[in-house]
Backbone as numpy.savetxt, mean C-alpha at the origin, in Angstrom:
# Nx Ny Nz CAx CAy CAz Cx Cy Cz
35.66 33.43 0.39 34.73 32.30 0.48 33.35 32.77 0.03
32.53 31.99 -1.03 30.99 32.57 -1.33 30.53 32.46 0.08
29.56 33.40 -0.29 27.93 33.34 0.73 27.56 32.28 0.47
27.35 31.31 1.66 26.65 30.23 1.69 25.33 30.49 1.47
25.06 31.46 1.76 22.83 32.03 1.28 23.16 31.81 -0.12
24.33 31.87 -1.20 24.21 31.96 -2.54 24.43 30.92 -3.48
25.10 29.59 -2.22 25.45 28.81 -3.13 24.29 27.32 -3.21
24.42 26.78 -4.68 23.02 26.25 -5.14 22.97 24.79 -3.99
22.11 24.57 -4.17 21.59 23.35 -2.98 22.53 22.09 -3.59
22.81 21.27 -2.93 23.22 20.16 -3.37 22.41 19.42 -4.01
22.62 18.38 -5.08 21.89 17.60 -5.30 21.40 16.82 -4.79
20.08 16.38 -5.08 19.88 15.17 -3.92 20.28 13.48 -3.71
20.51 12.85 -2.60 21.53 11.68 -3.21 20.74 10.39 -4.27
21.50 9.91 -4.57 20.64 8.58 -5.77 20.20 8.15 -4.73
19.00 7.32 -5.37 17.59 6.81 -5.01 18.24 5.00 -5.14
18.79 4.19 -4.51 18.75 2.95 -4.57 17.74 1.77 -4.22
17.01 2.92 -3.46 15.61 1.47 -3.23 14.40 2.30 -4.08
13.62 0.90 -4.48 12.37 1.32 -5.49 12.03 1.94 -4.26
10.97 2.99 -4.86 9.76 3.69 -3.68 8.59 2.79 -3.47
8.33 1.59 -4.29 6.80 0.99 -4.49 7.55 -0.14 -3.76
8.54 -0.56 -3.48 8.85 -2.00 -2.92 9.77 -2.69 -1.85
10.80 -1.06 -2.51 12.35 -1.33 -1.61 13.22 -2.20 -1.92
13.65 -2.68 -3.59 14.28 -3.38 -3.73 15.66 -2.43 -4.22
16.36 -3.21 -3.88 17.87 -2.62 -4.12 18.77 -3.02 -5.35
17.86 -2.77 -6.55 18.62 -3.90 -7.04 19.37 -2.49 -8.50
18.89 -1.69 -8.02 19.92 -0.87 -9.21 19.32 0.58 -8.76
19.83 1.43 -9.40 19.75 3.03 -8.95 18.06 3.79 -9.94
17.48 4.14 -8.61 16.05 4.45 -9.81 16.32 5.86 -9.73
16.36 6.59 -8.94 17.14 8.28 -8.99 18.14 9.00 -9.29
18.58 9.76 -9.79 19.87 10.36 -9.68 20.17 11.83 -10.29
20.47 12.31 -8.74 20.47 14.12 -9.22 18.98 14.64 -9.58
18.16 13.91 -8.42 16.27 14.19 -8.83 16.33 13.80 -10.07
16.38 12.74 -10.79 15.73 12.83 -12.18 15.95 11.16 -12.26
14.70 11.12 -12.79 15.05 9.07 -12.90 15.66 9.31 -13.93
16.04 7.30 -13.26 16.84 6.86 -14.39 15.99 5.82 -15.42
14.75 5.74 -15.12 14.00 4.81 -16.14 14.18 3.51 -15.55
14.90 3.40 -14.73 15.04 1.53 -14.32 13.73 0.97 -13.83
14.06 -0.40 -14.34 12.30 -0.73 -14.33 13.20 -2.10 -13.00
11.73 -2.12 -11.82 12.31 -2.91 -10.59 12.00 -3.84 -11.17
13.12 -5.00 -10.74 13.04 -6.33 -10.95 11.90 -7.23 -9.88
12.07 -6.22 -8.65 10.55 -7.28 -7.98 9.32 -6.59 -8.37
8.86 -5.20 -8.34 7.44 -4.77 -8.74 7.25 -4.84 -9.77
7.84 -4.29 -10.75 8.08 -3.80 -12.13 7.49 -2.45 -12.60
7.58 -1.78 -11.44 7.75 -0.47 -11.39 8.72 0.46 -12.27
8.51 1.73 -13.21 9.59 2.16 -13.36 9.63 3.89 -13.20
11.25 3.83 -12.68 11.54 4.68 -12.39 10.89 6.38 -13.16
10.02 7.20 -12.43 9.94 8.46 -13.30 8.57 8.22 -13.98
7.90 6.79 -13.96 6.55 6.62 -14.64 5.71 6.04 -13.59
5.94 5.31 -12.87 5.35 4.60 -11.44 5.27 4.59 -10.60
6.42 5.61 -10.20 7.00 5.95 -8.91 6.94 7.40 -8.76
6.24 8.26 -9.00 6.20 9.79 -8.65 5.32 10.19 -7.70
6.37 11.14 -6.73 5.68 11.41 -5.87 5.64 12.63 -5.67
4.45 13.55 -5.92 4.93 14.87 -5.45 5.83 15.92 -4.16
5.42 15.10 -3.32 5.80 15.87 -2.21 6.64 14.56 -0.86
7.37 14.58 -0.98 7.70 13.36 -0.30 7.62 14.06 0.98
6.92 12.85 1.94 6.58 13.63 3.59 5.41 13.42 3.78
4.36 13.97 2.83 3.13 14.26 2.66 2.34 13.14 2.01
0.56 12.93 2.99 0.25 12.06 2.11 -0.32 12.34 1.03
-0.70 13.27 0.36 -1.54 13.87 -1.06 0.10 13.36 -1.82
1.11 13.68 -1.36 2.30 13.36 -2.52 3.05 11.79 -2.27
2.52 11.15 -1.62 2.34 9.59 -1.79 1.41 8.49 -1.99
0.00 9.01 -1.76 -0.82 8.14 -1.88 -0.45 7.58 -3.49
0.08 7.71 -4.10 -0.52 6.73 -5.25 0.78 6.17 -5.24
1.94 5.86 -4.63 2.42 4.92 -4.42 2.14 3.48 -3.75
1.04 4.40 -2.56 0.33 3.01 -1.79 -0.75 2.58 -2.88
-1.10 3.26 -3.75 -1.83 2.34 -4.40 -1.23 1.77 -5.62
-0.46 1.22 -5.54 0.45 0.87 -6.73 0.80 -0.55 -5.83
1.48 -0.13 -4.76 1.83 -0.93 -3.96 0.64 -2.04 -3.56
-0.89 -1.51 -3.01 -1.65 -2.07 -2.72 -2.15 -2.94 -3.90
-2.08 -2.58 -5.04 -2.74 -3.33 -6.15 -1.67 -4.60 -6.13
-0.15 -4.23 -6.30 1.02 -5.46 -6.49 0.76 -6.29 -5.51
0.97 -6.06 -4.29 0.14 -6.97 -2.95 -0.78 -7.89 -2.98
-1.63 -7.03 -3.38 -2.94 -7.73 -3.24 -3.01 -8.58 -4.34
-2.30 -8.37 -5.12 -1.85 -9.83 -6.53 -0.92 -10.62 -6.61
-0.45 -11.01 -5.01 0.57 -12.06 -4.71 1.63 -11.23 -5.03
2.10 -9.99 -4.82 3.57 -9.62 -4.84 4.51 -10.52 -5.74
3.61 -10.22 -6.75 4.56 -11.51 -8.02 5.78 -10.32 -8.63
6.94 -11.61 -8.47 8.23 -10.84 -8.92 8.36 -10.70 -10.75
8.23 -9.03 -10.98 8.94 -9.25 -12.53 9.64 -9.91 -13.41
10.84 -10.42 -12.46 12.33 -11.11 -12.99 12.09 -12.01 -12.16
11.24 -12.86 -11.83 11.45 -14.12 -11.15 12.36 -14.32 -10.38
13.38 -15.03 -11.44 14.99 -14.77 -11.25 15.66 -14.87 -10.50
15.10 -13.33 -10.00 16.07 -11.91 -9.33 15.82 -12.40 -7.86
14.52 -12.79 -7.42 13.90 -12.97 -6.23 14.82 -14.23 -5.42
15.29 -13.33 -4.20 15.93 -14.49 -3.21 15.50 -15.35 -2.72
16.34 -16.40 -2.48 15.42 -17.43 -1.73 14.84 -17.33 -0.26
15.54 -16.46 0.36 14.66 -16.52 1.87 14.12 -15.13 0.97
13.58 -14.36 0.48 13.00 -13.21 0.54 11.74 -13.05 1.22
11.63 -12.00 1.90 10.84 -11.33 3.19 10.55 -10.00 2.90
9.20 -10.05 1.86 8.48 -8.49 1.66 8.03 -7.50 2.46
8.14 -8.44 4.07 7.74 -7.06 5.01 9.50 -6.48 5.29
10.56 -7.23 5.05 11.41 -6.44 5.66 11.87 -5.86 4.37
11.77 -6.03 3.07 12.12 -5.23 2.02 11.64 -4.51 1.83
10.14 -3.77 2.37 9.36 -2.20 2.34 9.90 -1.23 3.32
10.88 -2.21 4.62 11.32 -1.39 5.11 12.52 -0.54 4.52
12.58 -0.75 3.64 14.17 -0.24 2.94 13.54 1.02 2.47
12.51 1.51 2.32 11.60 2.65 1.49 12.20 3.55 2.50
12.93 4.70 1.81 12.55 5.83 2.49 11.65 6.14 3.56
11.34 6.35 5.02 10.24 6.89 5.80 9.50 8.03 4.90
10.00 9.07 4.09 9.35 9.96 3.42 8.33 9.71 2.30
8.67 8.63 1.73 7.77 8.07 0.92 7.17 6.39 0.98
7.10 6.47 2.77 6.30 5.33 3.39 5.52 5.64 4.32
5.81 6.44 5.06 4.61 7.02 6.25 4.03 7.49 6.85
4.05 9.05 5.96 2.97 9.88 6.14 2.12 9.75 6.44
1.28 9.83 7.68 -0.62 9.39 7.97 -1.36 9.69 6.99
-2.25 9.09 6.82 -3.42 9.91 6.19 -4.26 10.41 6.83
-5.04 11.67 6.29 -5.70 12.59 7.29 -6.93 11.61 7.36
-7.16 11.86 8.94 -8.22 11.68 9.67 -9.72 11.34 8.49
-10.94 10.19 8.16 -11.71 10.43 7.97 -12.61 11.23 7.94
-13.17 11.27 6.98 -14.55 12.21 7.06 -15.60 11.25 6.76
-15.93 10.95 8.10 -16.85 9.43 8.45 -18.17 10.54 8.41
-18.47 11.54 8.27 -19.71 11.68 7.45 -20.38 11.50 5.86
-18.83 11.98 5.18 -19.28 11.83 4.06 -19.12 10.04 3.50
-18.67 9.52 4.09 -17.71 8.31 3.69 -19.58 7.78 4.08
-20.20 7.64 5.04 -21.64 6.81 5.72 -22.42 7.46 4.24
-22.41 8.60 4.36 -23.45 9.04 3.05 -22.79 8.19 1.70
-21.69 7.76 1.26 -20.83 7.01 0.21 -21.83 5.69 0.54
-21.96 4.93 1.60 -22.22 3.27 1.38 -23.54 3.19 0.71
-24.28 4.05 0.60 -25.58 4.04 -0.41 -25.81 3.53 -1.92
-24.23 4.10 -1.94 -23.55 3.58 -3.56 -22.26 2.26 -3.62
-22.08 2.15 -2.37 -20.82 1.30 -2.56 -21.58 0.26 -2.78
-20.67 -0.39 -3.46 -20.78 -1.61 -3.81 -20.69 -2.98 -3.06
-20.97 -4.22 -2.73 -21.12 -5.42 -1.59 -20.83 -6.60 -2.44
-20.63 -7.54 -1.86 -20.72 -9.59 -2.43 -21.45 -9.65 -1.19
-22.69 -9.11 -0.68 -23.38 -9.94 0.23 -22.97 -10.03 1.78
-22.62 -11.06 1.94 -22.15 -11.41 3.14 -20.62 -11.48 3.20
-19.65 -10.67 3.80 -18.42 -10.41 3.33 -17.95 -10.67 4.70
-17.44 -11.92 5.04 -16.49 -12.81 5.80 -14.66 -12.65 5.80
-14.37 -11.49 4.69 -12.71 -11.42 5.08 -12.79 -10.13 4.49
-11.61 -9.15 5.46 -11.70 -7.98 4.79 -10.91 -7.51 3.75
-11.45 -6.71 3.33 -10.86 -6.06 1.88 -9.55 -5.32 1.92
-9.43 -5.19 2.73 -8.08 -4.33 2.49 -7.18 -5.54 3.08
-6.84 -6.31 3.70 -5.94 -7.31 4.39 -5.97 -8.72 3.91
-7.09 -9.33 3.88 -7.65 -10.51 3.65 -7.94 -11.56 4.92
-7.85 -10.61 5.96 -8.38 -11.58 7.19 -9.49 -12.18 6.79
-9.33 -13.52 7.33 -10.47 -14.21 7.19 -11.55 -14.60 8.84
-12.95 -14.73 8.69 -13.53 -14.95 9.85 -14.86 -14.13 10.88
-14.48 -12.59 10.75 -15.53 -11.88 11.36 -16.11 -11.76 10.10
-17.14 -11.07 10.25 -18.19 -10.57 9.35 -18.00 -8.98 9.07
-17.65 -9.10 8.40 -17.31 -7.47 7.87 -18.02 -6.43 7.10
-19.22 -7.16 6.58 -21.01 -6.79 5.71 -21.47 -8.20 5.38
-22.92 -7.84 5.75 -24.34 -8.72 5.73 -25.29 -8.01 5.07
-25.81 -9.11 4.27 -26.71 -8.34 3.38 -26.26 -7.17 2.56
-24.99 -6.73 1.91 -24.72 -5.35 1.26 -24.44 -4.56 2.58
-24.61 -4.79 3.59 -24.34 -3.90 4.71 -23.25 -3.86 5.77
-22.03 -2.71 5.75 -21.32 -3.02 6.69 -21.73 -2.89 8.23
-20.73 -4.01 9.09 -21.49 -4.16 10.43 -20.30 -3.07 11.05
-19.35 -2.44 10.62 -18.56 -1.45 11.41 -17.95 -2.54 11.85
-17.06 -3.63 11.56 -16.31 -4.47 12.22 -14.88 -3.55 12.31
-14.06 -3.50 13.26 -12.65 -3.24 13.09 -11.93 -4.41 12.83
-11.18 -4.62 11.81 -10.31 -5.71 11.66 -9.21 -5.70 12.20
-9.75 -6.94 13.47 -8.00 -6.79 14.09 -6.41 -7.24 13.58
-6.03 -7.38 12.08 -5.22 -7.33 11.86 -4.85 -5.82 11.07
-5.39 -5.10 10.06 -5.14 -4.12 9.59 -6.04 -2.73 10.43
-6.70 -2.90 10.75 -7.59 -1.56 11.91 -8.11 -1.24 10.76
-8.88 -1.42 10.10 -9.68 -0.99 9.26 -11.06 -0.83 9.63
-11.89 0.12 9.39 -13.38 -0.64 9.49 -14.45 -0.84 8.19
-15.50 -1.50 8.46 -15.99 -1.87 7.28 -16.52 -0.70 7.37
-17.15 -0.37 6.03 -18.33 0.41 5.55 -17.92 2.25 5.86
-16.16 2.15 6.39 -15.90 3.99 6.20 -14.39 3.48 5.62
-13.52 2.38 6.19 -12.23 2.63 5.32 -11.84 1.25 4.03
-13.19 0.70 3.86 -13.34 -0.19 2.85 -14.31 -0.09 1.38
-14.91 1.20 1.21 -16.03 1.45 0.41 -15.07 1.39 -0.84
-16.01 0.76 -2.03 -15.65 0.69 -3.32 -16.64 0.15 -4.12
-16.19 -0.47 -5.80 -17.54 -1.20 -6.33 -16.54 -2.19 -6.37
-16.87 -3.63 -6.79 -16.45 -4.22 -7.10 -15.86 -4.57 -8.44
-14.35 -4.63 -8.59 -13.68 -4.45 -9.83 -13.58 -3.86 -10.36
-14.34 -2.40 -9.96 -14.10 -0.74 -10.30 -12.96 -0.67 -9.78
-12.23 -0.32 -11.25 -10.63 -0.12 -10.71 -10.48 1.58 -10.46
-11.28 2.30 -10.42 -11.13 4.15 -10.08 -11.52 4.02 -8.50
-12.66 3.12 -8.13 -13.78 3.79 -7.13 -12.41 2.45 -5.74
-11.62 2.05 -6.82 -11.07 0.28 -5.86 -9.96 1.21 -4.98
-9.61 2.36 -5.49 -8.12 2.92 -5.08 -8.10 3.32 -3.71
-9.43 3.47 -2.78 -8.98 3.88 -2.03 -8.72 2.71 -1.04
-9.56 1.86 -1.45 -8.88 0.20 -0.84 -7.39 -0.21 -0.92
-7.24 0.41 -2.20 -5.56 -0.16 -2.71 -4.40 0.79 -1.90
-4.88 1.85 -1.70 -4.55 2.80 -0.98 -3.88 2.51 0.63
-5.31 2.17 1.16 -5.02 2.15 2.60 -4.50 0.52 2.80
-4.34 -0.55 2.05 -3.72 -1.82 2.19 -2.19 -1.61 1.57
-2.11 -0.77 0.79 -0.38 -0.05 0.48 0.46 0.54 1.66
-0.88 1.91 2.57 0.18 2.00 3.07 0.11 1.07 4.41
-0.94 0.10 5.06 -0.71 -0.90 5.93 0.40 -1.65 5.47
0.98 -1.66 4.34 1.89 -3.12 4.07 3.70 -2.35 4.27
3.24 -0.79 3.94 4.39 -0.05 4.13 5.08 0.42 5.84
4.30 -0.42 6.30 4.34 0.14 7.65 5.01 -1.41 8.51
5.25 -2.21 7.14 5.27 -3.69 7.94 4.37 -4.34 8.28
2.89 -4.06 7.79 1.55 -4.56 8.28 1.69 -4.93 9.77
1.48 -4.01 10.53 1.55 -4.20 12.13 0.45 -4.44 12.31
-0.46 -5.73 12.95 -1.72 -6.03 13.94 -2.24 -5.29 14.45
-3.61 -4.54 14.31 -3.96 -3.51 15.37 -4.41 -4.16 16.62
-4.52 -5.70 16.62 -4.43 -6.65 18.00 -3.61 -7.27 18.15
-2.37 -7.05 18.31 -1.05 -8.01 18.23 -1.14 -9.12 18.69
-1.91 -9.55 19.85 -2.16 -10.86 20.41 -3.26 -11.52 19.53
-3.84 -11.15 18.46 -4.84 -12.06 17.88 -3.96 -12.58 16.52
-2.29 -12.20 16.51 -1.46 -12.90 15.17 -1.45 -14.28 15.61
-1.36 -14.98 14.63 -1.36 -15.93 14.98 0.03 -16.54 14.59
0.56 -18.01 15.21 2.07 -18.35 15.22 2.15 -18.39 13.16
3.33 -18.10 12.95 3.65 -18.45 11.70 3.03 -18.24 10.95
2.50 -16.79 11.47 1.18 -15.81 10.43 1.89 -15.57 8.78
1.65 -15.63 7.97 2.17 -15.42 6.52 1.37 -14.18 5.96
1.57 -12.90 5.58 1.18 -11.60 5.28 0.50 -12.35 3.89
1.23 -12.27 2.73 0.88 -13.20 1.32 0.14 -14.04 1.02
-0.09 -15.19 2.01 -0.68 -16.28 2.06 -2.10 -15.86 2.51
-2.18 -14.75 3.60 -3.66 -13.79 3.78 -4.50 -12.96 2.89
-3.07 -11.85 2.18 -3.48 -11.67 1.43 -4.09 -12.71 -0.49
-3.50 -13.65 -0.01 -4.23 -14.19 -0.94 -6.08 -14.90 -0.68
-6.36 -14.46 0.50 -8.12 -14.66 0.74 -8.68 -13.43 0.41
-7.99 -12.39 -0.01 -8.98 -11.61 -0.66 -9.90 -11.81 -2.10
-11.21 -11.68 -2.30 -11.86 -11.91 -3.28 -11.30 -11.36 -4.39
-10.75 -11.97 -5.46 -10.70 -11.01 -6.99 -10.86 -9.45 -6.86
-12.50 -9.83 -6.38 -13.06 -8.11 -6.93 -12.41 -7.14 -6.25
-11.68 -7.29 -4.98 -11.71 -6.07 -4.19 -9.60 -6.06 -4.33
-9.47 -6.60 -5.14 -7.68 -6.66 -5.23 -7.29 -5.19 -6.30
Protein backbone atom coordinates (compact mmCIF):
# COMPACT_ATOMS: atom_id res chain seq x y z
CA UNK A 1 0.00 0.00 0.00
CA UNK A 2 1.68 3.73 -0.81
CA UNK A 3 2.47 6.11 2.00
CA UNK A 4 -0.39 8.08 2.40
CA UNK A 5 2.29 11.24 3.31
CA UNK A 6 3.06 10.50 -0.61
CA UNK A 7 0.04 10.31 -2.24
CA UNK A 8 -1.15 13.64 -4.25
CA UNK A 9 -4.15 15.51 -2.64
CA UNK A 10 -7.36 14.94 -4.18
CA UNK A 11 -8.83 17.20 -6.36
CA UNK A 12 -11.02 19.61 -5.23
CA UNK A 13 -14.84 18.94 -5.81
CA UNK A 14 -16.73 21.04 -8.82
CA UNK A 15 -17.88 24.33 -7.88
CA UNK A 16 -21.85 24.27 -8.70
CA UNK A 17 -22.89 27.47 -7.13
CA UNK A 18 -21.59 30.91 -8.58
CA UNK A 19 -19.34 32.44 -5.70
CA UNK A 20 -20.90 36.14 -6.50
CA UNK A 21 -24.62 34.83 -6.23
CA UNK A 22 -25.21 31.14 -5.60
CA UNK A 23 -26.91 30.20 -8.54
CA UNK A 24 -26.92 26.64 -9.50
CA UNK A 25 -27.40 26.71 -12.74
CA UNK A 26 -24.24 24.92 -14.30
CA UNK A 27 -20.68 23.93 -13.03
CA UNK A 28 -18.24 27.16 -12.66
CA UNK A 29 -15.21 24.91 -11.16
CA UNK A 30 -13.71 21.83 -11.88
CA UNK A 31 -10.52 20.11 -10.62
CA UNK A 32 -9.59 24.01 -9.31
CA UNK A 33 -9.70 25.40 -12.69
CA UNK A 34 -12.80 27.22 -14.18
CA UNK A 35 -14.81 26.38 -16.54
CA UNK A 36 -15.51 29.91 -18.08
CA UNK A 37 -19.33 29.60 -17.42
CA UNK A 38 -20.78 32.84 -17.41
CA UNK A 39 -23.93 32.91 -14.45
CA UNK A 40 -27.16 33.26 -15.82
CA UNK A 41 -28.35 35.46 -12.71
CA UNK A 42 -25.07 37.80 -12.11
CA UNK A 43 -23.30 37.40 -15.20
CA UNK A 44 -20.37 36.65 -13.57
CA UNK A 45 -17.78 34.44 -15.17
CA UNK A 46 -16.19 31.73 -14.04
CA UNK A 47 -12.05 32.29 -13.58
CA UNK A 48 -12.55 36.23 -14.57
CA UNK A 49 -15.11 37.48 -11.80
CA UNK A 50 -15.02 35.17 -9.44
CA UNK A 51 -11.36 34.78 -8.04
CA UNK A 52 -10.60 34.42 -4.90
CA UNK A 53 -7.35 34.07 -3.46
CA UNK A 54 -7.62 32.50 -0.35
CA UNK A 55 -10.96 31.14 0.39
CA UNK A 56 -11.63 31.56 4.38
CA UNK A 57 -9.96 34.78 4.42
CA UNK A 58 -11.15 38.23 3.98
CA UNK A 59 -8.10 39.85 1.85
CA UNK A 60 -9.02 36.58 -0.50
CA UNK A 61 -12.74 37.51 -0.79
CA UNK A 62 -13.31 40.93 -0.54
CA UNK A 63 -13.66 41.54 -4.15
CA UNK A 64 -16.27 39.15 -4.47
CA UNK A 65 -18.35 41.30 -2.02
CA UNK A 66 -17.67 43.91 -4.17
CA UNK A 67 -18.85 42.51 -7.24
CA UNK A 68 -21.68 41.32 -5.39
CA UNK A 69 -22.29 44.77 -3.75
CA UNK A 70 -22.16 46.65 -7.06
CA UNK A 71 -24.90 43.75 -8.75
CA UNK A 72 -27.17 44.50 -5.60
CA UNK A 73 -27.07 47.68 -5.39
CA UNK A 74 -28.26 47.72 -9.27
CA UNK A 75 -31.43 45.81 -8.65
CA UNK A 76 -29.84 42.29 -8.81
CA UNK A 77 -30.86 42.35 -12.50
CA UNK A 78 -30.81 38.81 -13.99
CA UNK A 79 -28.41 38.20 -17.14
CA UNK A 80 -30.78 35.59 -18.79
CA UNK A 81 -33.92 37.03 -17.64
CA UNK A 82 -35.31 33.87 -18.67
CA UNK A 83 -33.50 31.75 -16.38
CA UNK A 84 -34.92 33.66 -13.25
CA UNK A 85 -37.72 31.74 -11.24
CA UNK A 86 -40.76 32.85 -10.48
CA UNK A 87 -40.84 32.79 -6.69
CA UNK A 88 -36.99 33.61 -6.74
CA UNK A 89 -35.56 34.74 -3.29
CA UNK A 90 -31.92 36.38 -3.49
CA UNK A 91 -31.44 36.19 0.19
CA UNK A 92 -31.92 32.44 0.15
CA UNK A 93 -29.86 31.94 -3.12
CA UNK A 94 -26.52 33.65 -1.44
CA UNK A 95 -27.07 31.16 0.94
CA UNK A 96 -26.02 28.44 -1.43
CA UNK A 97 -22.30 30.26 -1.49
CA UNK A 98 -19.89 28.30 0.04
CA UNK A 99 -19.38 29.71 3.93
CA UNK A 100 -15.61 30.02 2.68
CA UNK A 101 -16.23 32.41 0.19
CA UNK A 102 -19.17 34.24 2.14
CA UNK A 103 -18.08 34.94 5.64
CA UNK A 104 -15.02 35.69 6.62
CA UNK A 105 -15.20 38.97 9.00
CA UNK A 106 -13.53 41.73 8.07
CA UNK A 107 -10.85 42.96 10.30
CA UNK A 108 -11.83 45.27 12.86
CA UNK A 109 -11.65 49.18 11.71
CA UNK A 110 -9.07 51.49 11.93
CA UNK A 111 -11.53 54.27 13.04
CA UNK A 112 -8.47 56.47 13.30
CA UNK A 113 -7.41 56.51 10.05
CA UNK A 114 -10.91 56.09 8.46
CA UNK A 115 -12.00 59.94 10.85
CA UNK A 116 -8.71 61.40 9.30
CA UNK A 117 -10.33 59.92 5.54
CA UNK A 118 -13.81 62.13 5.99
CA UNK A 119 -11.78 65.35 5.24
CA UNK A 120 -11.71 64.02 1.72
CA UNK A 121 -14.76 61.94 1.48
CA UNK A 122 -17.08 62.91 -0.45
CA UNK A 123 -21.20 64.00 0.74
CA UNK A 124 -24.88 64.94 -1.19
CA UNK A 125 -25.40 67.18 1.80
CA UNK A 126 -27.93 66.01 3.91
CA UNK A 127 -27.93 62.16 3.52
CA UNK A 128 -31.34 60.67 4.81
CA UNK A 129 -30.73 56.79 3.65
CA UNK A 130 -27.70 54.90 4.03
CA UNK A 131 -25.23 53.97 1.59
CA UNK A 132 -24.46 50.76 2.00
CA UNK A 133 -28.30 49.30 2.56
CA UNK A 134 -30.63 51.95 1.43
CA UNK A 135 -32.52 52.44 4.65
CA UNK A 136 -34.47 55.17 4.44
CA UNK A 137 -35.25 57.90 7.42
CA UNK A 138 -32.40 58.70 10.07
CA UNK A 139 -29.96 61.13 9.10
CA UNK A 140 -26.85 59.62 8.30
CA UNK A 141 -24.71 63.24 7.25
CA UNK A 142 -25.72 66.94 7.51
CA UNK A 143 -24.10 69.42 5.92
CA UNK A 144 -21.16 66.99 4.24
CA UNK A 145 -20.96 65.72 7.78
CA UNK A 146 -21.45 62.32 9.20
CA UNK A 147 -23.60 62.27 12.47
CA UNK A 148 -22.08 58.57 13.44
CA UNK A 149 -25.64 57.18 12.93
CA UNK A 150 -25.62 53.25 13.26
CA UNK A 151 -28.01 51.94 10.77
CA UNK A 152 -30.29 49.71 12.28
CA UNK A 153 -30.75 47.56 9.43
CA UNK A 154 -27.12 46.89 8.09
CA UNK A 155 -24.89 48.14 11.47
CA UNK A 156 -23.06 50.34 9.57
CA UNK A 157 -21.95 53.71 10.70
CA UNK A 158 -21.81 56.86 8.88
CA UNK A 159 -18.63 58.67 8.34
CA UNK A 160 -16.08 55.24 9.32
CA UNK A 161 -17.93 52.29 7.34
CA UNK A 162 -19.53 54.50 4.55
CA UNK A 163 -16.64 56.92 3.26
CA UNK A 164 -16.30 57.33 -0.54
CA UNK A 165 -16.69 60.08 -3.43
CA UNK A 166 -19.50 60.03 -5.17
CA UNK A 167 -19.54 57.86 -8.40
CA UNK A 168 -15.86 57.27 -7.81
CA UNK A 169 -15.97 53.87 -8.81
CA UNK A 170 -12.10 53.03 -7.01
CA UNK A 171 -12.72 55.21 -3.74
CA UNK A 172 -16.98 53.47 -4.03
CA UNK A 173 -15.46 49.80 -3.28
CA UNK A 174 -15.30 49.91 0.03
CA UNK A 175 -19.08 50.70 0.19
CA UNK A 176 -19.63 47.92 -2.39
CA UNK A 177 -17.65 45.87 -0.24
CA UNK A 178 -19.23 45.98 3.08
CA UNK A 179 -23.08 45.95 1.40
CA UNK A 180 -21.70 42.52 -0.50
CA UNK A 181 -20.72 41.03 2.34
CA UNK A 182 -24.06 42.29 4.49
CA UNK A 183 -26.16 40.74 1.60
CA UNK A 184 -23.92 37.48 1.89
CA UNK A 185 -24.80 36.97 5.26
CA UNK A 186 -28.64 37.14 4.35
CA UNK A 187 -28.68 40.86 5.27
CA UNK A 188 -29.52 40.20 8.99
CA UNK A 189 -31.00 43.56 10.95
CA UNK A 190 -28.58 44.76 13.43
CA UNK A 191 -32.17 45.72 15.21
CA UNK A 192 -34.29 42.88 14.34
CA UNK A 193 -37.32 44.44 15.91
CA UNK A 194 -37.04 47.69 13.82
CA UNK A 195 -37.78 45.11 10.30
CA UNK A 196 -40.55 45.91 9.33
CA UNK A 197 -43.65 43.32 8.19
CA UNK A 198 -43.05 42.36 4.50
CA UNK A 199 -39.65 44.12 4.52
CA UNK A 200 -38.33 43.64 0.72
CA UNK A 201 -34.19 43.66 0.73
CA UNK A 202 -34.39 44.98 -3.33
CA UNK A 203 -37.11 47.23 -3.08
CA UNK A 204 -34.63 49.09 -0.16
CA UNK A 205 -32.00 48.64 -1.88
CA UNK A 206 -33.43 50.42 -4.59
CA UNK A 207 -33.47 54.00 -2.27
CA UNK A 208 -30.02 54.14 -2.62
CA UNK A 209 -28.84 57.33 -4.54
CA UNK A 210 -27.14 56.52 -8.05
CA UNK A 211 -23.94 57.91 -6.74
CA UNK A 212 -23.19 55.65 -3.94
CA UNK A 213 -24.37 52.15 -5.95
Amino acid sequence: MPDSQTMPDAPPPPEGFCRMCGWDGDIFWEDGWPTSAVCECCGSESGIGDMGSEPGSWDGVRGLHDFRGWWIGHGARWWCPRSRPRDWDVLQQVMNIPASWRTPPPPAADRERRVLERAVSGSLGRETVCRICGLAGPSFWRDGVPTGMLCPCCGSESGIDDLGHPADGETMRAIRIRRGYWVALAAPWSEPAARPAGWDVLEQLGAIPPAWR
